[in-house]
C-alpha positions in Angstrom: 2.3 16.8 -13.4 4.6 18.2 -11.3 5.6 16.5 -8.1 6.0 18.7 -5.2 8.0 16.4 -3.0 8.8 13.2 -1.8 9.0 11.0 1.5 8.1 8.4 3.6 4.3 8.4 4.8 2.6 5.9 7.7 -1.1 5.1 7.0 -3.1 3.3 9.7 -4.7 0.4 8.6 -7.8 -2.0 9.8 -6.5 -5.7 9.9 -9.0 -9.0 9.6 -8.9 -8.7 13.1 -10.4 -4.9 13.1 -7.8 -4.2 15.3 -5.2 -1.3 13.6 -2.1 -1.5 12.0 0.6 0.9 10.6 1.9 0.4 7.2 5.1 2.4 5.8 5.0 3.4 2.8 8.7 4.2 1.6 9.7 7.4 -1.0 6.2 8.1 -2.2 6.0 11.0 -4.6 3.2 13.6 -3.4 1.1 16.0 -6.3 -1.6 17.9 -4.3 -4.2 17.6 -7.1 -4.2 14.3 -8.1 -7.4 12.3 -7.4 -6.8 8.7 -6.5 -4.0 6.8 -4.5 -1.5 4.7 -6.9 1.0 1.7 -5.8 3.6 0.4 -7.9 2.5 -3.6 -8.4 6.3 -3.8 -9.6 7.4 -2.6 -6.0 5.6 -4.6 -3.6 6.4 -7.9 -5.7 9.8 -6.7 -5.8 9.8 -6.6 -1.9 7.5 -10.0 -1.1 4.2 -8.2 -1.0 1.3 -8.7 -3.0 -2.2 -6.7 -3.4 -5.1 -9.2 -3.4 -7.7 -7.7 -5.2 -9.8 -10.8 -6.4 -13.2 -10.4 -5.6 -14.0 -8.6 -2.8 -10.5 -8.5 -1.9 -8.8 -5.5 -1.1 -5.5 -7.3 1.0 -2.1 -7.2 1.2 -0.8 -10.4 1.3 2.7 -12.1 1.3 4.2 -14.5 -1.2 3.5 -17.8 0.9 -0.3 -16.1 0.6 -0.6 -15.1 4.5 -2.5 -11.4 5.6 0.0 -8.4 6.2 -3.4 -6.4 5.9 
């Protein structure tokens, strides 16, 4: 697939709270046809964060297990 470029994108997100949130997302790659979203688990443990995805989970968490979003 090629990739037609690559940057840094913002994405407002809903906290726990409902209130909104920004979350940076750093040198993501961008193909104009591809279907779905995908996030490197490998990155965001390498950086502290993890995606909770147990259940009906659908969280970003930190390592000591607190909400980012």
């Amino acid at each position: 697939m090629p990739i037609l470029g690559y940057g840094d994108v913002t994405i407002q997100v809903t906290k726990l709270d409902k209130s909104k949130g920004i979350l940076c997302l750093k040198d993501v790659a961008f193909y104009m046809d591809f279907n779905t979203n995908l996030v490197s688990f490998h990155l965001l443990r390498k950086r502290g964060y993890f995606w909770d995805n147990k259940g009906n989970n659908n969280l970003l968490v930190r390592k000591d297990d607190t909400i980012l979003y």
